[in-house]
Every structure is written in C-alpha cells, then in structure tokens.
KOLTITI-783616 format. One line per field, with one value per residue (C-alpha): residue number from 1; x, y, z. Coordinates in pm, 1 decimal, padded with zeros to 6 digits, m for minus. Layout:
seq: NUM,...
x: X,...
y: Y,...
z: Z,...
REM end
This chain:
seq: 1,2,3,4,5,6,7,8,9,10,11,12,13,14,15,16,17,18,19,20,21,22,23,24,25,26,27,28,29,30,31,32,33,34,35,36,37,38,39,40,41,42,43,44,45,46,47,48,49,50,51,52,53,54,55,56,57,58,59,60,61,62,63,64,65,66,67,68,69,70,71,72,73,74
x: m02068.6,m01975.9,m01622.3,m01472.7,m01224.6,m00900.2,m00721.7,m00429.3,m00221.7,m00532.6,m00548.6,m00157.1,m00170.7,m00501.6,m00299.0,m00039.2,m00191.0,m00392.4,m00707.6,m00961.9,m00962.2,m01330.3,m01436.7,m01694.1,m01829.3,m01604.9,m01867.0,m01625.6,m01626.7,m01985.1,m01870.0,m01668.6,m01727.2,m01571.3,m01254.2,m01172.1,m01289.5,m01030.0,m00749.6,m00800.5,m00865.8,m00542.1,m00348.8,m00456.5,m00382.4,m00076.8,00055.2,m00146.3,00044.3,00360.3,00294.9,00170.6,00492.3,00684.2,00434.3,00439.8,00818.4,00860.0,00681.3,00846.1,01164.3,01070.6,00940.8,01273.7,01479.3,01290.0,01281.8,01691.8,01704.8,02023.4,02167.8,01996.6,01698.7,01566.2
y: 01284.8,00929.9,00873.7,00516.1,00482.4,00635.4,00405.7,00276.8,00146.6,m00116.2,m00184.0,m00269.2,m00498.1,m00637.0,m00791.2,m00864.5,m01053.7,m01214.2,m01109.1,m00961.5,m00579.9,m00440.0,m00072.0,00102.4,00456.9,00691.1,00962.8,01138.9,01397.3,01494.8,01705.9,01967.9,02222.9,02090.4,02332.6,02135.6,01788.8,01817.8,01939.3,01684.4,01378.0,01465.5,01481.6,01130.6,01019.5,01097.6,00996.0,00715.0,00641.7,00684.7,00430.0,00214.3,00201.6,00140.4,m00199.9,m00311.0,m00273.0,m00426.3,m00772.5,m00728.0,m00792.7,m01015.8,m01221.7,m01189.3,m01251.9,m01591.2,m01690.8,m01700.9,m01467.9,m01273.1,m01547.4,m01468.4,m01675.2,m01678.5
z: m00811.9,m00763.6,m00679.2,m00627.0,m00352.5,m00439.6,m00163.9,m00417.6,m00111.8,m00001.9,m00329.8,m00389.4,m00027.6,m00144.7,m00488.2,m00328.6,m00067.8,m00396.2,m00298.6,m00516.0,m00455.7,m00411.0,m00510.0,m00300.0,m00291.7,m00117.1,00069.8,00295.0,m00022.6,m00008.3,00284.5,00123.6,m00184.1,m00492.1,m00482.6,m00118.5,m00270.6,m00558.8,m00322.7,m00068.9,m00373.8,m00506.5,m00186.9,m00105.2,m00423.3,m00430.0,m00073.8,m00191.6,m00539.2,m00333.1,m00069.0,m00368.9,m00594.9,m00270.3,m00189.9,m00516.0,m00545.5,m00201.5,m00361.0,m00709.6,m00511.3,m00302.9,m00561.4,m00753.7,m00491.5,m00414.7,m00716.3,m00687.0,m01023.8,m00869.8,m00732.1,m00389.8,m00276.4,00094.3
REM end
C-alpha cells in the first residue's frame, strides 16, 4: 500500500517557512501487520494534527499581530 508521509507538523513549518512542501513514500509501515500500521498511522497523525494547529496558529498570530490589526505590532 502506498502511503504518503503523514508528517503534518513538517508540512505546517515547511508553509510557513514558504517553502514548497514535498510528499515522499513513508516505508517505516511495511514493517508491521496492518492492525499495527493503522494504530501507529493514526497515533502520529494525530500528535501530528495537534502540533500542526498549534504552528499554524503560532504564524496566524504572528502575522496579525505584525500587521498591527489589534493595535499591537512588533
């Protein structure tokens, strides 16, 4: 099964940072039975989403606060 990498925090820096975000072929899941792969693919992505929302929201607010929208600019 071909699974692209599920690495949503890279993926938040990497647009952040403005660079173009790359998917590649994650094959660390070829090493366990599917039951395991699903587990451990959904434990990732979820730490993952977390650490995600919490980047993203980190630039959303920097990028509002620099922009002087509530009055507060660096």
């Amino acid at each position: 099964m071909l699974l692209l990498n599920d690495d949503l925090s890279d993926f938040a820096r990497a647009i952040v940072r403005g660079e173009e975000p790359s998917s590649r072929i994650d094959t660390s899941y070829q090493n366990y039975s599917v039951a395991i792969a699903i587990e451990v693919y959904r434990n990732n992505y979820c730490g993952n989403l977390y650490d995600t929302v919490i980047t993203l929201g980190k630039a959303l607010l920097r990028s509002v606060t620099s922009a002087g929208i509530f009055g507060v600019s660096d």
